[in-house]
C-alpha positions in Angstrom: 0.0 0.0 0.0 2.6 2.6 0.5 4.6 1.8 -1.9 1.4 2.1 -4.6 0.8 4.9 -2.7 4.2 6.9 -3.2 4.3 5.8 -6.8 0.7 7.8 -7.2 2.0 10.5 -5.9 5.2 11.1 -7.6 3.7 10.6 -11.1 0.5 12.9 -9.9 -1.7 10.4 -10.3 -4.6 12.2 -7.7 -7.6 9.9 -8.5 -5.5 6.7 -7.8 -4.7 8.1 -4.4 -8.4 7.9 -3.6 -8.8 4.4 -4.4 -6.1 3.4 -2.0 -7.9 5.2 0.9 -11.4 4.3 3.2 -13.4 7.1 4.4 -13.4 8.5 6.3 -10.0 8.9 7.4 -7.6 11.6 8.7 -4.5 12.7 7.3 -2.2 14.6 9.3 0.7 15.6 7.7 1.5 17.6 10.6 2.7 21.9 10.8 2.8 22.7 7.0 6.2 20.7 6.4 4.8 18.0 4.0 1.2 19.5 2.8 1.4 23.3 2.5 -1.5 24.0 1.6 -3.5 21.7 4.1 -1.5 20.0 6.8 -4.4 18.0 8.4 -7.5 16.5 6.5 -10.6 14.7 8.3 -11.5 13.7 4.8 -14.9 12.4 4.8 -15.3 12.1 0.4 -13.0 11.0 -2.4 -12.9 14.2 -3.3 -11.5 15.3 0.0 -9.2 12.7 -0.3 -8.4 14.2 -4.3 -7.7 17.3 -3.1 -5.4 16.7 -0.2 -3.4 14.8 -2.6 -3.2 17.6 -5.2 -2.1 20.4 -2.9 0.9 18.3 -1.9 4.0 20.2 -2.4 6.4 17.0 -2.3 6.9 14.3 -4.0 8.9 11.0 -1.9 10.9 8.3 -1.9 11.0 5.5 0.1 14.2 4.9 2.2 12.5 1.9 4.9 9.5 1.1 5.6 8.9 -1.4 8.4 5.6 -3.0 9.0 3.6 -4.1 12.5 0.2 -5.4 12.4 -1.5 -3.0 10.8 1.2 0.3 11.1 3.8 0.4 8.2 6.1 3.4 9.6 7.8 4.6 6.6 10.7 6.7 6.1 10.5 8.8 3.1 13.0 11.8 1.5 11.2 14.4 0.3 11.4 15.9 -3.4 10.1 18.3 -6.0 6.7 17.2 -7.7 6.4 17.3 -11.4 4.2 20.4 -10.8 5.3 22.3 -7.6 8.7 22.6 -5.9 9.2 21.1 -1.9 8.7 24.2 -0.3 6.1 24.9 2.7 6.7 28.4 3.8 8.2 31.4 2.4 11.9 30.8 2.2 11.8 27.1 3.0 12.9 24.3 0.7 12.6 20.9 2.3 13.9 19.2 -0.6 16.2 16.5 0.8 14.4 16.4 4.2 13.7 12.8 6.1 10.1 12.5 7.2 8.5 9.5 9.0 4.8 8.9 7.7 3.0 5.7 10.0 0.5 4.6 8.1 -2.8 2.0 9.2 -4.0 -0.2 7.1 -6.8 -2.5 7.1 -8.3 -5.2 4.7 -6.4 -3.2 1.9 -6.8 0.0 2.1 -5.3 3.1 4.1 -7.4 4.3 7.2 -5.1 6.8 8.6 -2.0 8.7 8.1 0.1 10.7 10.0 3.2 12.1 9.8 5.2 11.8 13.0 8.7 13.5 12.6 11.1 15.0 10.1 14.5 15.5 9.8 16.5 18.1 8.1 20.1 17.2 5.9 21.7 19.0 9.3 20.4 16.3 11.4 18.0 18.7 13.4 14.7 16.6 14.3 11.4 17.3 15.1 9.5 20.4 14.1 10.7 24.1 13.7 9.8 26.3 16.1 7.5 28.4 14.1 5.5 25.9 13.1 4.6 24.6 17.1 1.5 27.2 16.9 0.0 25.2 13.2 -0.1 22.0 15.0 -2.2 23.5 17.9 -4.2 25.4 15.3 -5.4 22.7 13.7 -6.5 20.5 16.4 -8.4 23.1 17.5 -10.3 23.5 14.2 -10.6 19.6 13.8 -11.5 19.1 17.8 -15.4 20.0 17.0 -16.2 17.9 14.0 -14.0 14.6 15.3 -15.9 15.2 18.9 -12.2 15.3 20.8 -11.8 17.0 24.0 -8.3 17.7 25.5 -7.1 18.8 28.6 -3.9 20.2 29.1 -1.6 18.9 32.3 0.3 21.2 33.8 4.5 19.9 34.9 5.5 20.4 39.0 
């Protein structure tokens, strides 16, 4: 499945991506760093899915993947599309970057992805300051329509 599902994506092949997916699902491609344009989908239609897929700055390629159950953590390099370059804010190219992606699958087909760490050529890990506020941002505008509630500890 990820393997189909990197292939679809670096040739822009949109529509196939929906075919690999069950619905609904969420995608959460974390701050900005691998989706520009979306970051986070609770995609509830194919043509959620279809246009998640097209606003993807990045195209990958697969350096491991390692399977459990039904998690396949991947470790993908991240690349220029055929149509956009890798770049998710102004000034930032994360061509070259190292992202880990878990995805779950069941009976064939993708029922949730999420992106769980990246890693710049400098060997920094985890995500850039700046971006901290995007993560929060969009939990708080998905925490309605998934039903969530959080509660924040407080450290002693």
């Amino acid at each position: 499945m990820v393997r189909t599902w990197t292939v679809n994506l670096d040739a822009e092949n949109n529509a196939a991506e929906v075919r690999l997916f069950s619905l609904p699902v969420l995608i959460n491609t974390g701050p900005d760093l691998f989706a520009a344009a979306v970051g986070q989908c609770w995609c509830l239609t194919p043509a959620d899915i279809l246009q998640f897929h097209a606003q993807m700055p990045c195209s990958v390629e697969i350096v491991s993947i390692k399977v459990r159950a039904r998690h396949a953590m991947a470790v993908l390099r991240l690349g220029d599309r055929l149509l956009s370059k890798c770049s998710s804010a102004p000034g930032l190219d994360t061509t070259g970057w190292l992202t880990g992606v878990r995805f779950t699958i069941v009976r064939g087909k993708i029922t949730g992805m999420e992106q769980d760490w990246w890693r710049r050529p400098d060997g920094m890990i985890g995500w850039p300051p700046w971006a901290r506020p995007a993560i929060l941002n969009a939990w708080a505008l998905t925490e309605p329509a998934l039903g969530l509630s959080f509660r924040v500890r407080k450290s002693h």
